[in-house]
LOGU-742616 format. One line per 2 residues: their letters; for each residue x, y, z of N, C-alpha, C. Coordinates in Angstrom, 2 decimals, decimal comma. Each point is the difference from the previous one (the first is absolute). Example, Ala and Ser with C-alpha at 12.3 -4.5 7.8 and 13.67 -1.06 7.14 Angstrom:
BEGIN
AS> 13,19/-5,69/7,80/-0,89/1,19/0,00/0,90/1,20/0,00  -0,35/1,05/-0,72/0,82/1,19/0,06/-0,77/1,09/0,73
//
This chain:
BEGIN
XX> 18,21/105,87/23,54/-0,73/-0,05/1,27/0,82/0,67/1,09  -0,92/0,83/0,99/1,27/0,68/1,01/-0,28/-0,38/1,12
XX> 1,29/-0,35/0,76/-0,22/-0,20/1,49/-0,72/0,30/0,82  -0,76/1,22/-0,69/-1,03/1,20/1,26/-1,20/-0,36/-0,85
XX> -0,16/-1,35/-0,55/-1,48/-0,18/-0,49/-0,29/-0,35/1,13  -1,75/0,23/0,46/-0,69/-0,37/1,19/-1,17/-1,02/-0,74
XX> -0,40/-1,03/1,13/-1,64/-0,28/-0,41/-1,38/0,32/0,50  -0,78/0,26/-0,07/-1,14/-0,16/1,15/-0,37/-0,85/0,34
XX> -0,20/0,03/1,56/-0,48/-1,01/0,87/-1,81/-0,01/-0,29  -0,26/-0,95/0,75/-1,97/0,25/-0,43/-0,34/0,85/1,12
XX> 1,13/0,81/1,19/-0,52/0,90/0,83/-0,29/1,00/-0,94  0,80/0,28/-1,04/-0,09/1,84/-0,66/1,80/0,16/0,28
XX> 0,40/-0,72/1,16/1,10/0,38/0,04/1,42/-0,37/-0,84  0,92/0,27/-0,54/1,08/-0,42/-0,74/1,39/-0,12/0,45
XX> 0,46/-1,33/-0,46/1,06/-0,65/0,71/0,83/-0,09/-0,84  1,43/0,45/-0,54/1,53/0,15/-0,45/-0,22/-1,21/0,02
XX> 0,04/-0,77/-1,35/1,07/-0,86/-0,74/1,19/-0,52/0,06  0,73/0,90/0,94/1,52/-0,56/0,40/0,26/0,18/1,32
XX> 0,36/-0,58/0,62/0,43/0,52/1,36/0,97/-0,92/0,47  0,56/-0,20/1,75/1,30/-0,47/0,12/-0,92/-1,07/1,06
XX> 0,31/-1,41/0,12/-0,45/-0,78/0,57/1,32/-0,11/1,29  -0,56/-0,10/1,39/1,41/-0,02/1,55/-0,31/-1,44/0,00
XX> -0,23/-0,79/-0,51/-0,23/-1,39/0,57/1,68/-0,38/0,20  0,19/-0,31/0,76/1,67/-0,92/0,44/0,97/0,96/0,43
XX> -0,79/1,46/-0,37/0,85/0,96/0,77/0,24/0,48/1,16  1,95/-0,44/0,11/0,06/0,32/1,61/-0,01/1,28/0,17
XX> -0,36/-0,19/1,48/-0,54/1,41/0,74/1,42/1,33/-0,15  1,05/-1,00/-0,21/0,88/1,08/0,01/0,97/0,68/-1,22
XX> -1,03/-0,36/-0,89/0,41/0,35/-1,55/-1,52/0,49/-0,57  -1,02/-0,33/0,42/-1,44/0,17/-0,36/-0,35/1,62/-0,12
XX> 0,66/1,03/1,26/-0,20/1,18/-0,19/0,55/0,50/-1,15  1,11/-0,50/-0,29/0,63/0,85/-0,91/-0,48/-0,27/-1,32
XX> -0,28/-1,24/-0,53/-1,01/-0,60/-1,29/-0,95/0,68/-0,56  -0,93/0,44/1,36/-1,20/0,86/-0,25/0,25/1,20/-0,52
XX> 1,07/0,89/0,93/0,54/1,04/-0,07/0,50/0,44/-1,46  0,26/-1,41/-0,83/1,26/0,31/-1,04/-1,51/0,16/-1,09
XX> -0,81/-1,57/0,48/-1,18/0,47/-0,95/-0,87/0,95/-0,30  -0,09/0,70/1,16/-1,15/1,32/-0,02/0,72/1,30/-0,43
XX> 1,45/0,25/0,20/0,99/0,83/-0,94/-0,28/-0,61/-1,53  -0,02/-1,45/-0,55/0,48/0,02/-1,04/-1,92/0,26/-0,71
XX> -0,79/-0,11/0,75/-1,03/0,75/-0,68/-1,40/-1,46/-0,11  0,47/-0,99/0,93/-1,12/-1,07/0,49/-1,27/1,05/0,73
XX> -1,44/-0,75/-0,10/-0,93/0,81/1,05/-0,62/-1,32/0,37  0,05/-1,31/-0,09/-0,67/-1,33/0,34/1,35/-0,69/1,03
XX> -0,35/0,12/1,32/1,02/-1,17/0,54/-1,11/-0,83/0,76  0,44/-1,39/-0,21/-0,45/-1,24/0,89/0,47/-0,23/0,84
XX> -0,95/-0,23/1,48/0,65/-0,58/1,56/-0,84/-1,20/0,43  0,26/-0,33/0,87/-0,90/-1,27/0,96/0,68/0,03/1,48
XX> -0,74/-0,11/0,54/0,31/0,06/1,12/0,84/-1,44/0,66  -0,13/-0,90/-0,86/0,96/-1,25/0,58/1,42/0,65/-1,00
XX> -0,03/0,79/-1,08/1,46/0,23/-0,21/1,24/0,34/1,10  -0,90/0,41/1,23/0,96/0,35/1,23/0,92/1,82/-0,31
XX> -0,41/0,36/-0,95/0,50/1,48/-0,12/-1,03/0,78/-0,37  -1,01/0,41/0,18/-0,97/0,85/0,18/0,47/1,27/0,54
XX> 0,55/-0,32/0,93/0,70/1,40/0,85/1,00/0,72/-1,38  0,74/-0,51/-0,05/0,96/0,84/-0,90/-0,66/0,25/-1,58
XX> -0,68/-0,74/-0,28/-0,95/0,14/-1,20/-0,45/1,41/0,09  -0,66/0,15/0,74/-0,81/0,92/0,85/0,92/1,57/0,16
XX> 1,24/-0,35/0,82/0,52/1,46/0,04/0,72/0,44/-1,43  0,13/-0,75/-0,95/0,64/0,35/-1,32/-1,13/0,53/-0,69
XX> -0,89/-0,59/-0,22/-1,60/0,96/-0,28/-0,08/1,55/0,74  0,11/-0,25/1,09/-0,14/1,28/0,84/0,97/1,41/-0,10
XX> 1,29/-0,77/0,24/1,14/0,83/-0,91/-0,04/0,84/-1,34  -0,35/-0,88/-0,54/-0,03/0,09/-1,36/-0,73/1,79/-0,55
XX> -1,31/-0,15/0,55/-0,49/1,33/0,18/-0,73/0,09/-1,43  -0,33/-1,16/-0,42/-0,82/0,62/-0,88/-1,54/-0,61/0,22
XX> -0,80/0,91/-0,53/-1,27/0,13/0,72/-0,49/-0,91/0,26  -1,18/-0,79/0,99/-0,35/-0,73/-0,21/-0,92/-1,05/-0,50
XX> -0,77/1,19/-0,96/-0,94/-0,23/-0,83/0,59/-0,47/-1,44  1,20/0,08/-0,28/1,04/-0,56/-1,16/0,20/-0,91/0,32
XX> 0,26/-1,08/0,87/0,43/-1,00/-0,08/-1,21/-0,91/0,52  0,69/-1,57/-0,60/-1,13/-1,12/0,20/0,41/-1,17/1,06
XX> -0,21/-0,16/1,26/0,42/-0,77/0,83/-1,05/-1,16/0,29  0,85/-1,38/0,01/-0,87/-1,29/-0,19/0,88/-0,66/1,58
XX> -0,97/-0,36/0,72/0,52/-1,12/1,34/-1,13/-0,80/-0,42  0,73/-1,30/1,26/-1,01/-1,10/0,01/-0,53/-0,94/1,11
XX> -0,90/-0,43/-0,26/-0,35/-0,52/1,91/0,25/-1,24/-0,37  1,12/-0,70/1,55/0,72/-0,88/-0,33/-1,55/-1,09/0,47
XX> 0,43/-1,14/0,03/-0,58/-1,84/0,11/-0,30/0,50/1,51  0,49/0,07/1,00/-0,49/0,22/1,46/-0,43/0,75/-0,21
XX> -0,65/0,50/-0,85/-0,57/1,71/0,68/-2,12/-0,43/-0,63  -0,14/-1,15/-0,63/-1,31/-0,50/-0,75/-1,62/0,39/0,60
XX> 0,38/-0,36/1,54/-1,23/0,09/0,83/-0,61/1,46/-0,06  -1,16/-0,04/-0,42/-0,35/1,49/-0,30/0,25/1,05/0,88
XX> -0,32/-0,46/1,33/0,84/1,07/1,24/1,15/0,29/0,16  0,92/-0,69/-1,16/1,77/0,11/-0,24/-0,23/1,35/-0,98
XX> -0,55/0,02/-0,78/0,45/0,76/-1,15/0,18/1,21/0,13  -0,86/0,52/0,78/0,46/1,71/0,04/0,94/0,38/0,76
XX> 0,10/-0,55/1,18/1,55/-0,25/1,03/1,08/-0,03/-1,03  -0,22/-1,08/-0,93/1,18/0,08/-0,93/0,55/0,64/-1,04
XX> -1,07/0,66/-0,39/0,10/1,20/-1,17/0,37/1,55/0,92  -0,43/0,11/1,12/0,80/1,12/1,27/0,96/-0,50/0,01
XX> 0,61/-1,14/0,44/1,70/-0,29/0,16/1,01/0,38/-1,44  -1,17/-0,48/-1,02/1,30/0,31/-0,96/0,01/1,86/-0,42
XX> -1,15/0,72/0,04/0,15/1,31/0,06/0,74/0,41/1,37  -0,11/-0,43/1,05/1,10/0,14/0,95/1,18/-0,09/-0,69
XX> 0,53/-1,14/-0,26/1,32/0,08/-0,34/0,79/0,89/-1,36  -1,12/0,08/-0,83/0,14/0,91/-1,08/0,27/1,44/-0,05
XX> -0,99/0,35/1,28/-0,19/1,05/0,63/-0,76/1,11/-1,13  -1,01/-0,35/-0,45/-0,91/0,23/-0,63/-1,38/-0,40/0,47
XX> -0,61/0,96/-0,58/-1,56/0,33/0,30/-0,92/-0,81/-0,82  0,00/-0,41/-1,04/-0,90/-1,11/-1,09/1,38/-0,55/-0,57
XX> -0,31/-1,13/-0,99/0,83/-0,33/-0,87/-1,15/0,01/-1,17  0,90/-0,21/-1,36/-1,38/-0,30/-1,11/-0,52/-1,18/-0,49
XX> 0,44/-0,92/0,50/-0,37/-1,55/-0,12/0,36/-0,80/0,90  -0,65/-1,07/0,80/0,09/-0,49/1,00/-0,06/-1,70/-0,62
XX> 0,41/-0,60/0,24/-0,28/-1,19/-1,12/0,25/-1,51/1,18  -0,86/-0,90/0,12/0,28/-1,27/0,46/0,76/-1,05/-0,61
XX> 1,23/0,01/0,81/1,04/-0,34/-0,34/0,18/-1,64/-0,69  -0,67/-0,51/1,10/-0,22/-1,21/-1,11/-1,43/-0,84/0,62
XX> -0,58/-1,14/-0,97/-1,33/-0,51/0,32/-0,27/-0,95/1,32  0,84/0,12/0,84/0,34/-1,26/0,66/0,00/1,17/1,94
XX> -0,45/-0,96/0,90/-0,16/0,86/1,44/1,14/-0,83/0,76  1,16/0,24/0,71/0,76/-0,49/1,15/-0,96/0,36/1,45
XX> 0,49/-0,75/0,64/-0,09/0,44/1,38/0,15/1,42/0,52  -0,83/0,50/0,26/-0,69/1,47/0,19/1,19/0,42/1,58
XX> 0,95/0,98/0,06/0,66/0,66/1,19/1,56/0,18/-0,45  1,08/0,34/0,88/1,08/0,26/-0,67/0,36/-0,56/-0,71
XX> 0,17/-1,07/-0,23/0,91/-1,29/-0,37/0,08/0,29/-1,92  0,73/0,82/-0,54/-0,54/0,17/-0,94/-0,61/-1,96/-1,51
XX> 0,84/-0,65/0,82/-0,27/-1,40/-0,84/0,33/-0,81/1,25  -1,28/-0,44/0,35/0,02/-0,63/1,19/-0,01/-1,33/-0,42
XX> 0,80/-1,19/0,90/0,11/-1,36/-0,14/0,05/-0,42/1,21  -0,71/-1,50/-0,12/0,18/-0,63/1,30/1,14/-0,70/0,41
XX> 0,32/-0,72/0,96/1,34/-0,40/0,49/0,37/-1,40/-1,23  -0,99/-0,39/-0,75/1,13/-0,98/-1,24/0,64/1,16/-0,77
XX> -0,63/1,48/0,24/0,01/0,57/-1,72/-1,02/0,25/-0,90  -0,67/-0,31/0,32/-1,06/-0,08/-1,42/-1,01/1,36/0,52
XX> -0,08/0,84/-1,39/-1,03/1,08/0,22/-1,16/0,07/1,00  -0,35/0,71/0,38/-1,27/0,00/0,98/-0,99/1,11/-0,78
XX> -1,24/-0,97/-0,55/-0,74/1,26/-0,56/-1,14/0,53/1,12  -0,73/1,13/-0,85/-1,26/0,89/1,19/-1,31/-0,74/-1,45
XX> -0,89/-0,33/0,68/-1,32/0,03/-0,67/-0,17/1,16/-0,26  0,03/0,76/-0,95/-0,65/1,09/-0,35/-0,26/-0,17/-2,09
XX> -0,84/-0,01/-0,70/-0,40/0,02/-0,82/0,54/1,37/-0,81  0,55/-0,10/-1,22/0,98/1,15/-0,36/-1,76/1,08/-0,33
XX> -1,21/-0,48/-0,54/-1,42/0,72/0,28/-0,08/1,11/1,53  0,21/-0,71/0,96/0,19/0,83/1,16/1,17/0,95/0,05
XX> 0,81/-0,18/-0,56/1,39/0,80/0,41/-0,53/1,19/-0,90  -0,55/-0,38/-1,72/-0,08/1,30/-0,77/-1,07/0,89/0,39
XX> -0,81/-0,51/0,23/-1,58/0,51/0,91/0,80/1,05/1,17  0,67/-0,27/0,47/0,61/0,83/0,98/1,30/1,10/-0,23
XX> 0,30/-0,47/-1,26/0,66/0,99/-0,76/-0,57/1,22/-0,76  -0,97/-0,58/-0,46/-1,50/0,87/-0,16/-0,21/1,27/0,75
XX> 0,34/-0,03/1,15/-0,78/0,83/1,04/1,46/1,18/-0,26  1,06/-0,21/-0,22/1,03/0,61/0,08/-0,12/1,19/-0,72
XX> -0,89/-0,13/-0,88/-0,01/1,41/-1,08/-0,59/1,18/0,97  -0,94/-0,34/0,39/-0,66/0,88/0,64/0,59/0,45/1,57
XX> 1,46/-0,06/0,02/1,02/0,13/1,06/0,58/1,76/-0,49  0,13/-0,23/-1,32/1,11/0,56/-0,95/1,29/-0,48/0,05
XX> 0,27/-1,09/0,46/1,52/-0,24/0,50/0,45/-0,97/-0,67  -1,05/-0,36/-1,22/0,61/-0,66/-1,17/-0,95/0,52/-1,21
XX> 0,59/0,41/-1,37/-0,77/0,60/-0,98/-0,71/-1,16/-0,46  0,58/-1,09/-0,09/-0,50/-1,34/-0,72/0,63/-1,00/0,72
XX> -0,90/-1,10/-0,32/0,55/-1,22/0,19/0,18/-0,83/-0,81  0,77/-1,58/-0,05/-0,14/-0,81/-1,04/0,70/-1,43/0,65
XX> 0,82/-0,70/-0,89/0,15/-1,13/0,41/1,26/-0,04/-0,69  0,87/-0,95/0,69/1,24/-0,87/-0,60/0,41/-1,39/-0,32
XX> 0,37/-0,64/-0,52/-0,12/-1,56/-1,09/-1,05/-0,81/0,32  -1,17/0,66/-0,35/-1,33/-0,40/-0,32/0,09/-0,64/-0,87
XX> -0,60/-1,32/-0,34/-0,39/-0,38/-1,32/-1,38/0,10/-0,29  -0,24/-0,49/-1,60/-1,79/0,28/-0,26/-0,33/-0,52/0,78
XX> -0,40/-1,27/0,81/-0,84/-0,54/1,16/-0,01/1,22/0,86  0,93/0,25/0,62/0,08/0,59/1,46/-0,57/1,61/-0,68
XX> 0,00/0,01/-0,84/-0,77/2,04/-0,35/-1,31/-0,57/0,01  -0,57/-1,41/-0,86/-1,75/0,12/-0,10/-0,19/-0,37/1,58
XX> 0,50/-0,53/0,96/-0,13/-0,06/1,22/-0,39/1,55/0,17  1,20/0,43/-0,05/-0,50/1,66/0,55/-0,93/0,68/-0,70
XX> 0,00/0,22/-1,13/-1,18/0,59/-0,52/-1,73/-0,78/0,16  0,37/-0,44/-0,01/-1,47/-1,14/1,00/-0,32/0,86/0,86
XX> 0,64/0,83/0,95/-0,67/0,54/1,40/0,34/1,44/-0,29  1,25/0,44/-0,71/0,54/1,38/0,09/-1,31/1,04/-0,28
XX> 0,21/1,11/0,59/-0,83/1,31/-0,22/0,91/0,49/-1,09  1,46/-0,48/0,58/1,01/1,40/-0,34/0,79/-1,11/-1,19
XX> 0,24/0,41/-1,25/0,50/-0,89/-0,84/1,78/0,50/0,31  0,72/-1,62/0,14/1,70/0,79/0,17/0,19/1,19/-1,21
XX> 0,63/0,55/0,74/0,91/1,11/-0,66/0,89/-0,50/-0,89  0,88/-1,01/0,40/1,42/-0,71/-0,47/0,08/-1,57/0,66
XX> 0,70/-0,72/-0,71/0,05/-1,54/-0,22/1,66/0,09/0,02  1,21/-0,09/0,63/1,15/0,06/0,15/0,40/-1,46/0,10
XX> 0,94/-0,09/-1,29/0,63/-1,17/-0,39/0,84/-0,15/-0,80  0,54/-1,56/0,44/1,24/-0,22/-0,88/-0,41/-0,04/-1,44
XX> 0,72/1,20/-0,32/-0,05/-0,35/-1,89/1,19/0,62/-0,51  0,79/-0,87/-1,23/0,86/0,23/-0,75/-0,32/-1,13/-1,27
XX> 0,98/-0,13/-0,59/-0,63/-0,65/-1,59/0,45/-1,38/0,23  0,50/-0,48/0,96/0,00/-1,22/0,61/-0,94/-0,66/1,08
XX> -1,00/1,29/-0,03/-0,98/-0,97/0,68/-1,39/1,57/-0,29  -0,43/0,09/-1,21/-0,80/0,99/-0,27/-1,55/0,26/0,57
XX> -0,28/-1,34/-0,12/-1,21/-0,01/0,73/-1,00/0,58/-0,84  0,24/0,50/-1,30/-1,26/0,22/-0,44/-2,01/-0,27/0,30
XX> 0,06/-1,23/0,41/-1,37/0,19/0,16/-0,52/0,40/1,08  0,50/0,52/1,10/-0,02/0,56/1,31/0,02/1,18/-0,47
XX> 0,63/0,70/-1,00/0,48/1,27/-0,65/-1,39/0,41/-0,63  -0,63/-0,67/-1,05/-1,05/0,35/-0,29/-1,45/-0,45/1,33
XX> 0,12/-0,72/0,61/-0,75/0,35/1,04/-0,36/1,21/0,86  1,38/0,21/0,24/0,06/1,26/0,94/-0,44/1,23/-0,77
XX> -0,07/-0,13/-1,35/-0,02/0,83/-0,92/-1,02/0,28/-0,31  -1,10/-1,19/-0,07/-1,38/0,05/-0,01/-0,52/0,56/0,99
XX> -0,06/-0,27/1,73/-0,19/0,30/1,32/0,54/1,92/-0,22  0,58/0,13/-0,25/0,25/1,90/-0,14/1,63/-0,37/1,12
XX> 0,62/-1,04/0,45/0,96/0,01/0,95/1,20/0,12/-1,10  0,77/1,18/0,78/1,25/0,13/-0,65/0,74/-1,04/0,66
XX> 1,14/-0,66/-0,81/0,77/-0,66/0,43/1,13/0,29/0,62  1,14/-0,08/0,84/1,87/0,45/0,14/0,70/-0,99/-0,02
XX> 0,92/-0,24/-0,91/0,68/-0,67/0,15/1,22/0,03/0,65  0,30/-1,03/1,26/1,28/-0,38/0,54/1,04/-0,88/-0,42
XX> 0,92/-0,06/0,41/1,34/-0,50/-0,86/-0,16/-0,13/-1,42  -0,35/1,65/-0,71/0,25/-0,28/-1,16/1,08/-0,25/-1,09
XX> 0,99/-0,48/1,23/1,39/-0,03/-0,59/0,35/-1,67/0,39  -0,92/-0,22/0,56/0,27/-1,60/0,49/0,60/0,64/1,34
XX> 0,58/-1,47/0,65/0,41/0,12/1,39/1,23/0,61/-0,37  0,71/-0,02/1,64/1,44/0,60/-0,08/1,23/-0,89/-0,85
XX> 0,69/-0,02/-0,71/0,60/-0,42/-0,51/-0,20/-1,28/-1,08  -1,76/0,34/-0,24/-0,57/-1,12/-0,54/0,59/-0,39/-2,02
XX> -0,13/-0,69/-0,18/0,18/-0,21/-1,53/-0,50/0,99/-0,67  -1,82/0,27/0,01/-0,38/0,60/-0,99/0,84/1,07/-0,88
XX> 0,42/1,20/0,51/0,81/0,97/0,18/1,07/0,18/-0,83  0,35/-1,46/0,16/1,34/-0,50/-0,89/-0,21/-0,66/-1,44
XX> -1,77/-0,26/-0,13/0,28/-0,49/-1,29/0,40/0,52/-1,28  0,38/-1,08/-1,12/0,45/0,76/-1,73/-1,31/0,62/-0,39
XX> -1,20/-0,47/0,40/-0,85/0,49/-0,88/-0,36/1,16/0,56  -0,04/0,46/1,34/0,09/1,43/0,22/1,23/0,85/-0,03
XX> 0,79/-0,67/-0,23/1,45/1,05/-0,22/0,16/0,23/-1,52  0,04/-1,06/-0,46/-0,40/0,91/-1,88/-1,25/0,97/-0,02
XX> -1,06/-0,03/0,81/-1,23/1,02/-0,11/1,14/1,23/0,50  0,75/0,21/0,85/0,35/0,73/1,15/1,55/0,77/-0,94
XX> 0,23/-0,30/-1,00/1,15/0,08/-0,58/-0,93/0,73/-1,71  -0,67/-0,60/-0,43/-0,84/0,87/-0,70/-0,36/0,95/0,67
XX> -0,67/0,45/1,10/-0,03/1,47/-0,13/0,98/0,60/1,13  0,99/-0,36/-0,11/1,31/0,82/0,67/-0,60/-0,07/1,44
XX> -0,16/-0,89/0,98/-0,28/0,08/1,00/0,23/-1,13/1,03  -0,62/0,16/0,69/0,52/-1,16/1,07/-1,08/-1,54/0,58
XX> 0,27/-0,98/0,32/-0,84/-1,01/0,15/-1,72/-0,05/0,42  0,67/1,10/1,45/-0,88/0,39/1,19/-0,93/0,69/-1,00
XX> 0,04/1,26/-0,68/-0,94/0,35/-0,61/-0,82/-0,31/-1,44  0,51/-0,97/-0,10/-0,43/-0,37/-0,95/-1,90/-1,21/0,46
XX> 0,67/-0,81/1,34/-1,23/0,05/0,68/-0,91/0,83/0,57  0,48/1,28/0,86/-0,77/1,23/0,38/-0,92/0,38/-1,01
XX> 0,44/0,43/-1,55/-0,61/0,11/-1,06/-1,01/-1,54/-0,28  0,89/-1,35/0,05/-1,67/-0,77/-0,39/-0,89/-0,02/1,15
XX> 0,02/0,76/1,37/-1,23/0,06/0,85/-0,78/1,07/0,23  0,53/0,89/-0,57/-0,81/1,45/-0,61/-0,82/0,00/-0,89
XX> 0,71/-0,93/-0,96/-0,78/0,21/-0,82/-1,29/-1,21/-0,19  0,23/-0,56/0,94/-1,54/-1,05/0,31/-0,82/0,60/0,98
XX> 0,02/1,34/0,27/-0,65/0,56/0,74/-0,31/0,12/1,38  1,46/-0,85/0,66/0,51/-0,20/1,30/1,02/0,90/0,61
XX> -0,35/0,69/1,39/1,21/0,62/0,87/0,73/-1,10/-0,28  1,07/0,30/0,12/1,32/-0,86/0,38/1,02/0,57/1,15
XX> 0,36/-0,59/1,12/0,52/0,63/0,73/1,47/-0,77/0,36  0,88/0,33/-0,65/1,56/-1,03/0,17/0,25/0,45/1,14
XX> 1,02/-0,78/0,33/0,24/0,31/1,69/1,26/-0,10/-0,48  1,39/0,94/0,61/1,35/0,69/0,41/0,38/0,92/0,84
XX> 1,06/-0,51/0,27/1,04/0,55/0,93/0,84/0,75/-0,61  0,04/0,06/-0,89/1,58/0,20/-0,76/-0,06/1,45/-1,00
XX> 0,54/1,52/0,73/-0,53/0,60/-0,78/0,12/0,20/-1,56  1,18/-0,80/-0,78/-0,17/0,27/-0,94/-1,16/-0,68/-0,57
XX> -0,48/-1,14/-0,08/-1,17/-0,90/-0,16/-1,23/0,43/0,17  -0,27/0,97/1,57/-1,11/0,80/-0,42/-0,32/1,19/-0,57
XX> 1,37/0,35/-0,51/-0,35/1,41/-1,26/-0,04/-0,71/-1,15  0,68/-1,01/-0,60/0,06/-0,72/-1,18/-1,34/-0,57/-0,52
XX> -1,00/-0,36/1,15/-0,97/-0,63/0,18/-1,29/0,30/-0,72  0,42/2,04/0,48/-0,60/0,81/-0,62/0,30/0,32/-0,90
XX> 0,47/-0,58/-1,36/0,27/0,40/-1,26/-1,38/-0,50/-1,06  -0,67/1,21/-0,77/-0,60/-0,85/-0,97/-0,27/-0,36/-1,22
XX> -0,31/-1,27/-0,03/-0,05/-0,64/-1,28/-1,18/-0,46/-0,27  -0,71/-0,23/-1,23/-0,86/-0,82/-1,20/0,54/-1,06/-0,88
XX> -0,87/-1,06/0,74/0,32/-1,38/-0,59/-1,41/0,12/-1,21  0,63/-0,56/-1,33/-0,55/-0,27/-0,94/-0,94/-1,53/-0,18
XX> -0,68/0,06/-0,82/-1,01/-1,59/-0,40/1,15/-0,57/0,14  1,19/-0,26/-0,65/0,74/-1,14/-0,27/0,22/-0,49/1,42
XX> 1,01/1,13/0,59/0,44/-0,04/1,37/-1,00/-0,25/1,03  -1,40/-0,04/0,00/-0,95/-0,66/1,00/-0,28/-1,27/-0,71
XX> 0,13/-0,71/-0,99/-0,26/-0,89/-0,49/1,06/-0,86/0,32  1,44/0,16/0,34/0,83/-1,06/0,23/-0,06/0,05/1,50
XX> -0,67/1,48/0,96/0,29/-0,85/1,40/-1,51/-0,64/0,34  -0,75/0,20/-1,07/-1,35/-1,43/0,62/0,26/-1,06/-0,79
XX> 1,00/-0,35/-1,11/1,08/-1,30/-0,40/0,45/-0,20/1,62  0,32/0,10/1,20/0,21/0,11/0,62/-0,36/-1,22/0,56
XX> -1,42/-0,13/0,44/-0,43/-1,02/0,98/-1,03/-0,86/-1,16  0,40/0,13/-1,23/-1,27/-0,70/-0,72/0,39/-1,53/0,05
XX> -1,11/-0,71/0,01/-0,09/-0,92/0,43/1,12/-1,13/1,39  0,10/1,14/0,71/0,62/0,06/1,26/-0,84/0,43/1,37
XX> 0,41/-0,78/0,61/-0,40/0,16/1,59/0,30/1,15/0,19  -0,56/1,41/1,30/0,11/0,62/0,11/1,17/0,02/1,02
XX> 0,82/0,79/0,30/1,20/-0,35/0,98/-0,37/1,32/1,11  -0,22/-0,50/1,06/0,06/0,89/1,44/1,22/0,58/0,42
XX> 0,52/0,99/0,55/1,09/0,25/1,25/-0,64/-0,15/0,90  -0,94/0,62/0,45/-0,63/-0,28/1,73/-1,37/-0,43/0,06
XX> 0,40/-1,09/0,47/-1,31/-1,14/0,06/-0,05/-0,36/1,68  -1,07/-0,02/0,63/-0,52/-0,66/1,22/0,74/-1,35/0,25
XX> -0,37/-0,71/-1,03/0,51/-1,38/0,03/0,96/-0,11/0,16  1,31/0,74/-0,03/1,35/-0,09/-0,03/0,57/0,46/1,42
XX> -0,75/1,07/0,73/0,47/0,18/1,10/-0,87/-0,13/1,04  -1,76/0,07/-0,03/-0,25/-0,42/0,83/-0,77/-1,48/-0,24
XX> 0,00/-0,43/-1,02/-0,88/-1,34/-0,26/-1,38/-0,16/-0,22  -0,31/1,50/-0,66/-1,42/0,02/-0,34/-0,29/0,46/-1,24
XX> -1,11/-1,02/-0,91/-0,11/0,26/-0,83/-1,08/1,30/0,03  0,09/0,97/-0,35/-1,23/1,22/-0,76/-0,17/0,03/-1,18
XX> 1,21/-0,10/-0,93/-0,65/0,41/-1,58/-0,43/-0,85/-0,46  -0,13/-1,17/0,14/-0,72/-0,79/-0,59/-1,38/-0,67/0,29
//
């Protein structure tokens, strides 16, 4: 399988299989990440506009100089931004800061509305979140309208579960493009997988390496996979999310990590068979859950 496999979206349009995820990347290492990735031969990078580096995202793309019909750029409209009169303000700010003219996927960042104005996570004086009434139906309805801007090729959604997509497809004209979520073989999610699969929505997976310094990464049963074919941990997952028919987008700083990243490999029956030994008859294990930092349940 090669790094420069693409899939099609249900626009017609096709989205790279691999790309470099900026989530946690600081602003002052972030240019150069991009930079190292689009030399080492990435065309998919992921942004959001609450990552807080959009700007430098943005001029390493620009730099870079290669066309811009080659590459695949994904932002996202943050929780304040829900109220349908937010959304296009907010999809201009993040092409502002990108300093780009469209991006190719525009995706709602997550199912849930904050308090609508700067504050990017607004709380009241105990602390506790302050949400906006807005129905995640209204927010996509108004994402809707964005195509016909040109200033996003597609749209879609981020850690949707099945509830929250038949919500949307209930009203959608426009079926998502992409469903962006946590998946690795510690928390696979298969039946969301064949959902999305049914619906025509490609999936991306984030932290497909687990969190930063998380266990997965480190386990025996992916380091004997990773040692059979002369290679390294990291790709040995990259390879099991390719080959379930998911972008995967790891996120690094570190340039040797994002050329290494790009190395490829084919995992065999055996070797997909011991990382879904993985979670069998096991709870699925999260890195980034609502519940943990802001106290809300969504996936369930």
């Amino acid at each position: 399988m090669s790094l420069g496999r693409i899939a099609k979206l249900n626009t017609g349009a096709t989205i790279p299989l691999f790309g470099l995820g900026t989530w946690q990347s600081k602003r002052n290492v972030v240019k150069n990440a991009v930079k190292v990735a689009l030399d080492a031969g990435y065309r998919h990078i992921d942004a959001a506009w609450i990552y807080g580096n959009e700007k430098e995202v943005g001029e390493a793309i620009r730099e870079s100089n290669i066309p811009r019909e080659q590459l695949f750029i994904t932002t996202k409209l943050w929780n304040n931004s829900h109220r349908p009169e937010d959304v296009l303000p907010a999809l201009e700010a993040s092409l502002e800061n990108l300093g780009l003219e469209y991006v190719d996927l525009y995706l709602m960042h997550w199912p849930i509305a904050f308090k609508s104005g700067s504050e990017a996570v607004a709380r009241d004086e105990a602390g506790k979140l302050i949400f906006e009434d807005v129905d995640i139906t209204a927010t996509y309805l108004a994402m809707e309208k964005l195509i016909e801007t040109g200033k996003t090729k597609a749209i879609g959604v981020s850690n949707f579960s099945i509830k929250n997509l038949e919500k949307i497809l209930a009203v959608a004209k426009i079926v998502p493009a992409a469903n962006q979520v946590e998946l690795h073989p510690e928390n696979p999610q298969w039946e969301l997988l064949e959902f999305c699969k049914a619906k025509g929505i490609h999936v991306t997976a984030y932290s497909p390496l687990g969190s930063t310094d998380s266990p997965l990464i480190k386990r025996d049963e992916i380091s004997k996979i990773a040692a059979k074919h002369n290679t390294n941990n990291a790709n040995v997952l990259i390879a099991w999310g390719q080959q379930r028919g998911t972008s995967v987008i790891p996120k690094s700083v570190t340039e040797s990590r994002i050329i290494s990243n790009f190395k490829d490999i084919e995992l065999d029956q055996e070797d997909l068979a011991a990382l879904k030994a993985l979670t069998e008859g096991k709870a699925p294990h999260r890195y980034c859950d609502p519940k943990d930092f802001w106290g809300i349940e969504i996936f369930n």
